[in-house]
C-alpha positions as CSV (number, residue, x, y, z in Angstrom):
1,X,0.0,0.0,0.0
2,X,2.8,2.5,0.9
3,X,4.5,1.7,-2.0
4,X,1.5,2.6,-4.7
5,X,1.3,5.6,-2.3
6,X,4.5,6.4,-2.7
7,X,4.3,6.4,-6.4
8,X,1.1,8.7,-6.7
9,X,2.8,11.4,-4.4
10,X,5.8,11.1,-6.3
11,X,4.3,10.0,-10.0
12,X,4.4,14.3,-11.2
13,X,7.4,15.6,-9.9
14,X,5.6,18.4,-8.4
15,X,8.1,19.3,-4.7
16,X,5.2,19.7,-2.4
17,X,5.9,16.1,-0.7
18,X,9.6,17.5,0.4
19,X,8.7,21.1,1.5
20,X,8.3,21.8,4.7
21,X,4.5,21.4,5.6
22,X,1.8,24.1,7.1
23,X,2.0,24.1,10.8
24,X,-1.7,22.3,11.4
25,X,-0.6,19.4,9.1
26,X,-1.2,18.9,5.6
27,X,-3.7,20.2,4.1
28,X,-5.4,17.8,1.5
29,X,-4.3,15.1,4.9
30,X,-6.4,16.9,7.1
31,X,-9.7,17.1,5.3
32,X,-9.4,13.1,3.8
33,X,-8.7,12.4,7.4
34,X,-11.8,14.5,8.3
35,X,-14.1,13.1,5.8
36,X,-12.4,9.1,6.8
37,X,-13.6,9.5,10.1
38,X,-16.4,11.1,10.1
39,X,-17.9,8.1,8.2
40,X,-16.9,5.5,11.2
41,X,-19.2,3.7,13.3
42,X,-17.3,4.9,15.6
43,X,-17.8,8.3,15.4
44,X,-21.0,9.7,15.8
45,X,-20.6,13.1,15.1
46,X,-19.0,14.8,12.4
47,X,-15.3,15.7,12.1
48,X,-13.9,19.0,11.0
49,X,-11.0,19.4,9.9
50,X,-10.4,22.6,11.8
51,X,-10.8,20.2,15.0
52,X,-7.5,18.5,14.0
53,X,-4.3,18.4,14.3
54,X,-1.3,16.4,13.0
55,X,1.1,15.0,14.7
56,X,4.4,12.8,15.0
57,X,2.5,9.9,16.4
58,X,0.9,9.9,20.0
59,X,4.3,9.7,22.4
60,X,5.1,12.8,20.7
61,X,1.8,13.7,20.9
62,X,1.3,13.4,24.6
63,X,5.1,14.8,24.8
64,X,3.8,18.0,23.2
65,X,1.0,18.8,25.3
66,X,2.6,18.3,28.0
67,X,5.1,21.1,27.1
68,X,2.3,23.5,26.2
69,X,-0.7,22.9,29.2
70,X,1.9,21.8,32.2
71,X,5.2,23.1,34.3
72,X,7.1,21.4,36.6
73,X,5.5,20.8,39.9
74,X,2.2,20.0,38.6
75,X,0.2,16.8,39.3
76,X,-1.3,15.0,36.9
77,X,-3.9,12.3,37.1
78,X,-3.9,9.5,35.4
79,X,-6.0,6.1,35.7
80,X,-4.8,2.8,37.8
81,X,-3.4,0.8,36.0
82,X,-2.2,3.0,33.2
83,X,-0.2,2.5,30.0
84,X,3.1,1.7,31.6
85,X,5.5,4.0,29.7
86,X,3.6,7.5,30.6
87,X,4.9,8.1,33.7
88,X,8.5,8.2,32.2
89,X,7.2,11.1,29.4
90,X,5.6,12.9,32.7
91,X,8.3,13.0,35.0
92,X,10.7,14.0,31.9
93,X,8.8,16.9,32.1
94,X,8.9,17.2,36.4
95,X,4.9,16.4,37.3
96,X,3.7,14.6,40.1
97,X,1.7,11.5,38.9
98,X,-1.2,10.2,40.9
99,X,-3.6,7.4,40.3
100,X,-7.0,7.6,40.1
101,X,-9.0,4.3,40.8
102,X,-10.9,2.0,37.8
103,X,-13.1,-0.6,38.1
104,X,-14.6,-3.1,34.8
105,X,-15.9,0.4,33.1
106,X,-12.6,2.3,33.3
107,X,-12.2,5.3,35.4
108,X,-14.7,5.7,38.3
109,X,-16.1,9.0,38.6
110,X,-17.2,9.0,42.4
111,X,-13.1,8.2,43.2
112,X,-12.3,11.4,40.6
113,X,-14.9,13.9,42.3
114,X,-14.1,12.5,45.9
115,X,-10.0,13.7,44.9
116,X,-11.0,16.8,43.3
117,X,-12.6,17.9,46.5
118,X,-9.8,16.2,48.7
119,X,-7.7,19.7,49.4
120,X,-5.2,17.5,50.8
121,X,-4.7,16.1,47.4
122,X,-2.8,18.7,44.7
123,X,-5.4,20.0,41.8
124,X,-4.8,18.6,38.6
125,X,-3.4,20.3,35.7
126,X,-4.3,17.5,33.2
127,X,-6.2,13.8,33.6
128,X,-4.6,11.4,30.9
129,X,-6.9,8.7,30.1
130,X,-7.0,5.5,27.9
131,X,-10.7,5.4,27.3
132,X,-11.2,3.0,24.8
133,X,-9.8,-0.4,25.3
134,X,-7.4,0.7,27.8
135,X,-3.9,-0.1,27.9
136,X,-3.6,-2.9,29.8
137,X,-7.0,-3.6,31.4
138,X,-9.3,-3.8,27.8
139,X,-12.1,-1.7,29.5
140,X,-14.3,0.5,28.0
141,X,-15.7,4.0,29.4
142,X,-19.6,4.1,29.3
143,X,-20.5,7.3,27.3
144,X,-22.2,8.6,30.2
145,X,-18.6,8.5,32.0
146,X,-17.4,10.4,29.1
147,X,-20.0,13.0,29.7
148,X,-19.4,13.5,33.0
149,X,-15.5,13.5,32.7
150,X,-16.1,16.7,30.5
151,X,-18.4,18.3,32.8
152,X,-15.8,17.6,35.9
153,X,-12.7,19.2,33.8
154,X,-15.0,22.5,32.9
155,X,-16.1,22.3,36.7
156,X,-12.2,22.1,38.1
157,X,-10.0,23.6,34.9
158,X,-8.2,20.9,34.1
159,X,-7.2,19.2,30.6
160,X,-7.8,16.3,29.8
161,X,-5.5,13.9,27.4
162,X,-8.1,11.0,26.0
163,X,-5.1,8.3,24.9
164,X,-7.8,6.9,22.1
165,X,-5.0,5.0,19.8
166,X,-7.5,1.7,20.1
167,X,-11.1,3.6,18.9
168,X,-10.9,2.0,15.4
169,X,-10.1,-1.3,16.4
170,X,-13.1,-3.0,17.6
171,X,-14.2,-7.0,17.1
172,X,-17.7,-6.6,17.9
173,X,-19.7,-3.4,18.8
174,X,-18.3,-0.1,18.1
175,X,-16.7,1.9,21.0
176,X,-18.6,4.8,22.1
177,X,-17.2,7.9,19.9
178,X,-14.0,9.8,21.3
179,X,-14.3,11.9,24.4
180,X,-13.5,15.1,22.4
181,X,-16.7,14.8,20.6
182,X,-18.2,15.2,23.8
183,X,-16.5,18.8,24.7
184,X,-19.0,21.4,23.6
185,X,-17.0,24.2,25.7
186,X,-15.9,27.5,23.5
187,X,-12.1,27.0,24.6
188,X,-11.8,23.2,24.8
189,X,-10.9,21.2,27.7
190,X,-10.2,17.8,25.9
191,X,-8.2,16.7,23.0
192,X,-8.6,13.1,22.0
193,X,-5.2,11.6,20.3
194,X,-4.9,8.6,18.0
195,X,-2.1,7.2,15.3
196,X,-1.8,5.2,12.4
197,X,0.8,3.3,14.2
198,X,-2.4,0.9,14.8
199,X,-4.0,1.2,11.7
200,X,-1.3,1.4,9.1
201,X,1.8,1.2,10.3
202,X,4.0,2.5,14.0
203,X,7.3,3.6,11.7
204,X,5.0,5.9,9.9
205,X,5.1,7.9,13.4
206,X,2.1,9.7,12.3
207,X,-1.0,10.8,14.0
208,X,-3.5,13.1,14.8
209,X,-5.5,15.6,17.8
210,X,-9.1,16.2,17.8
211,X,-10.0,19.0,20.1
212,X,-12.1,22.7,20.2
213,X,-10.5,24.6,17.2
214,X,-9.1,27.4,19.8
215,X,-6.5,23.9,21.3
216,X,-5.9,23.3,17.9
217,X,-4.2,27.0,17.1
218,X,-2.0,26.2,20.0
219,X,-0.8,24.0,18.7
220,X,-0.6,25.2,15.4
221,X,1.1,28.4,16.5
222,X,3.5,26.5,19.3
223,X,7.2,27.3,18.8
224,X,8.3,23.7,17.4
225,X,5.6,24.1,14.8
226,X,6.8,27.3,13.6
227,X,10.0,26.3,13.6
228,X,10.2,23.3,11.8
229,X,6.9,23.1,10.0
230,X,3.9,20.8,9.7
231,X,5.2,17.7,11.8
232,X,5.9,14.5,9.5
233,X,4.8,16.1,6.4
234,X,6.6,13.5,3.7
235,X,4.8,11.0,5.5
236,X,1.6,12.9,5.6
237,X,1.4,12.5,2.2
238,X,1.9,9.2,1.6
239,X,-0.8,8.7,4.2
240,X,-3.3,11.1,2.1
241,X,-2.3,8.9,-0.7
242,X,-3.6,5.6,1.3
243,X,-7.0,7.0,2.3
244,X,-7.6,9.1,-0.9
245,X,-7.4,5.4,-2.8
246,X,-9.8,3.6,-0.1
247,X,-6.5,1.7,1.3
248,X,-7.1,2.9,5.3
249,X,-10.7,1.6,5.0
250,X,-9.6,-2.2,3.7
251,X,-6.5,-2.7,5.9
252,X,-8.7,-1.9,8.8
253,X,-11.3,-4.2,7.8
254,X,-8.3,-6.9,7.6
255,X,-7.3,-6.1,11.2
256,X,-10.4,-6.1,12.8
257,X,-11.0,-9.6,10.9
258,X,-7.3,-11.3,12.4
259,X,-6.7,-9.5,15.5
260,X,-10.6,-10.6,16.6
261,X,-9.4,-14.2,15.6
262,X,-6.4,-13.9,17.7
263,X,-8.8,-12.5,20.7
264,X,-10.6,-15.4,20.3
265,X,-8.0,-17.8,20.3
266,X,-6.1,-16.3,23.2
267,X,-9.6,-16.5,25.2
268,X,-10.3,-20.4,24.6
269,X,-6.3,-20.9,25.8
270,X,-6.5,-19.0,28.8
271,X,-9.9,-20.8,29.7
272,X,-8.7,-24.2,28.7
273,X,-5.0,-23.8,30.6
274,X,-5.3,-21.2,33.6
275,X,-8.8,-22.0,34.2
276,X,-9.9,-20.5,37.4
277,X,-6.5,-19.7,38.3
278,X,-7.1,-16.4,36.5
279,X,-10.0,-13.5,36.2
280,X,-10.4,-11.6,33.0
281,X,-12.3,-10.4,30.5
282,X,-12.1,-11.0,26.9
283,X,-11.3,-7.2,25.5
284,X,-13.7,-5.9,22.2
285,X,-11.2,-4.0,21.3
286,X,-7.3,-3.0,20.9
287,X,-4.1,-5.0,21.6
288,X,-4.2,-6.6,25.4
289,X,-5.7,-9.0,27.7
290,X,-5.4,-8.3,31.7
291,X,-5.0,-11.4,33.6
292,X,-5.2,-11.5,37.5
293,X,-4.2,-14.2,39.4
294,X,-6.8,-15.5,42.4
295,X,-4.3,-16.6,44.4
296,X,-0.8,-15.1,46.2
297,X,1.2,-15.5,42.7
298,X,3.2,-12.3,42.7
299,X,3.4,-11.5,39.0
300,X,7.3,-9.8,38.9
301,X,8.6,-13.2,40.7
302,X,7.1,-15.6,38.7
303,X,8.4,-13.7,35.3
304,X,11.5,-15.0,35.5
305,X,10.2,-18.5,35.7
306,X,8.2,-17.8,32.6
307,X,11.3,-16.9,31.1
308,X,12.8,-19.7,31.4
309,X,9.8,-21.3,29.9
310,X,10.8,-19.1,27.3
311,X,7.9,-16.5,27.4
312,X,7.2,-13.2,28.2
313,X,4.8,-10.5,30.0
314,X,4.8,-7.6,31.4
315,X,3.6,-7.8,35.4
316,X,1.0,-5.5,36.7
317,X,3.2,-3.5,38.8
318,X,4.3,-1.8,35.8
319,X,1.4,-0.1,35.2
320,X,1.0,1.7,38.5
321,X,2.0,4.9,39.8
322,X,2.1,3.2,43.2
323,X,3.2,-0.1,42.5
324,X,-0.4,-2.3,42.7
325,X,-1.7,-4.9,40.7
326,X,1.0,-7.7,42.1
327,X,-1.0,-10.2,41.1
328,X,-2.0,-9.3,37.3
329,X,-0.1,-9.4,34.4
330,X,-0.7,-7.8,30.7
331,X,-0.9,-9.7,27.4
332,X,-0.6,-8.2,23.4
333,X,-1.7,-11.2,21.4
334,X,-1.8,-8.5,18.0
335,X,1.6,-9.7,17.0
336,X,1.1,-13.5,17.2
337,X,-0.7,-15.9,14.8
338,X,-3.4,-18.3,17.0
339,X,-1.3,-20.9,17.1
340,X,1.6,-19.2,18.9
341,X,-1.1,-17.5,21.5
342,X,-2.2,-20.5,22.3
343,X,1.6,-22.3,23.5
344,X,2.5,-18.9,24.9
345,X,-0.3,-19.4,27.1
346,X,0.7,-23.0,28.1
347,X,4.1,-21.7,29.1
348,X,2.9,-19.6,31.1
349,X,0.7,-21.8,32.6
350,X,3.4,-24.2,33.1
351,X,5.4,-21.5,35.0
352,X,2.8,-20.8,37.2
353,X,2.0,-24.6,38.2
354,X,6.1,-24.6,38.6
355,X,6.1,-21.5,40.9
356,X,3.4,-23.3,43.2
């Protein structure tokens, strides 16, 4: 696909492709994008392409707004568990990280108002949030959560950072629609992020922000933007190139076809070689399963006995800004063919009989 994209932006000569780009993103990439997305099941709302934003994938996404909306010394709250690498990219950047708790739904909104009126508890400048198929647990937030996570950050001033990388990739049911879609406030308080790193391809590092126009412009007008141009422009073009020729749409049809096969395969291996040893929930959507052991197996000890069953995880502690969930660990079957799933999963039940 890239390379027939590759050939159409290139095919006249013209030197668009390798100038730098205008500061919002490319243009023609912008409204495709605009008019792709607008047309998911996903998204039940219209897109404008003055709502988005392109980007250089969602680290440096995340990495961005951080620089613009926080200093150092602010807290920032984030879900538990969270996607295990964030807390690095927010204490680059000198901000205290505290959990909020989650239960099946995703983040519980009784435990965010009870810390927002906690005074012993720092404000937040920003809540960062995996919404939709969180990274690792595979929950969804209801849309009513999504509601009232808008009306909480106008209430208390704070921004909030909707992680939504999964929102495309669903196996049943679509998700409910990003929680920027939600934000009817004149200045914006959210700004949804996703990437075709999970739709197309993660070297592409290409991605976009949906937010209030008036986020947008800052954006658009920050200093690394008018320094250095439209970020990942070459690449925005190729990507213009995919969607323009109905690519995006088929790929994504592919994915959602395999990686629900692999779900279902990883399920059926779990039930039929952990049993009742494990809780979890078969996730509808993006990369990961969250396994949690029902008995005293702490999950960073036994992974170097699955290790030497020659598998690998990543243990719950990882994802916790406090160092919970001992007993879970996190799964990515996206990579894998069934077949693989299925003996990774036997290793590790192997391990865990061995660690007994």
């Amino acid at each position: 696909m890239l390379r027939r994209a590759t050939d159409i932006v290139l095919a006249d000569g013209a030197p668009i492709p390798l100038q730098y780009g205008a500061t919002q993103g490319y243009g023609p990439l912008l409204h495709s994008l605009a008019e792709f997305l607008s047309a998911q099941d996903s998204y039940t709302s219209p897109v404008s392409p003055q709502e988005l934003f392109l980007t250089a994938g969602a680290s440096q996404a995340i990495d961005h707004t951080t620089t613009l909306f926080t200093q150092t010394g602010d807290t920032v709250f984030v879900e538990e568990p969270t996607y295990y690498l964030i807390q690095s990219i927010f204490e680059d950047h000198g901000l205290k990280v505290v959990g909020v708790p989650t239960d099946n739904d995703g983040l519980r909104m009784d435990a965010l108002e009870a810390m927002l009126a906690d005074r012993s508890v720092q404000a937040p400048k920003m809540l960062y949030i995996i919404p939709t198929y969180q990274n690792p647990s595979g929950s969804v937030l209801p849309a009513d959560r999504r509601s009232k996570l808008v009306e909480l950050a106008q209430q208390h001033g704070f921004l909030v950072l909707a992680d939504e990388v999964y929102n495309l990739l669903y196996y049943g049911k679509p998700p409910p629609p990003p929680i920027a879609s939600f934000d009817t406030s004149e200045d914006g308080c959210i700004i949804s992020l996703s990437s075709f790193s999970k739709i197309l391809g993660p070297g592409l590092r290409t991605g976009w922000l949906q937010a209030r126009p008036p986020l947008i412009q800052r954006f658009a007008t920050a200093g690394l933007t008018i320094s250095g141009g439209g970020l990942n422009h070459f690449t925005s073009t190729l990507v213009h190139a995919v969607l323009e020729q109905g690519m995006l749409e088929d790929n994504i049809a592919i994915l959602r076809s395999t990686y629900g096969e692999r779900v279902s395969a990883m399920s059926a291996a779990v039930r039929k070689h952990l049993g009742d040893a494990v809780d979890f929930t078969a996730p509808g959507g993006g990369y990961f399963f969250w396994l949690t052991f029902n008995d005293s197996t702490n999950t960073d000890a036994l992974l170097r006995i699955a290790q030497e069953h020659g598998v690998n995880y990543r243990p719950g502690t990882a994802f916790s800004a406090q160092g919970a969930f001992t007993n879970a660990i996190r799964l990515a079957f996206a990579l894998y063919e069934p077949d693989m799933l299925a003996e990774g999963i036997r290793r590790i039940a192997e391990a865990h009989k061995t660690s007994q």
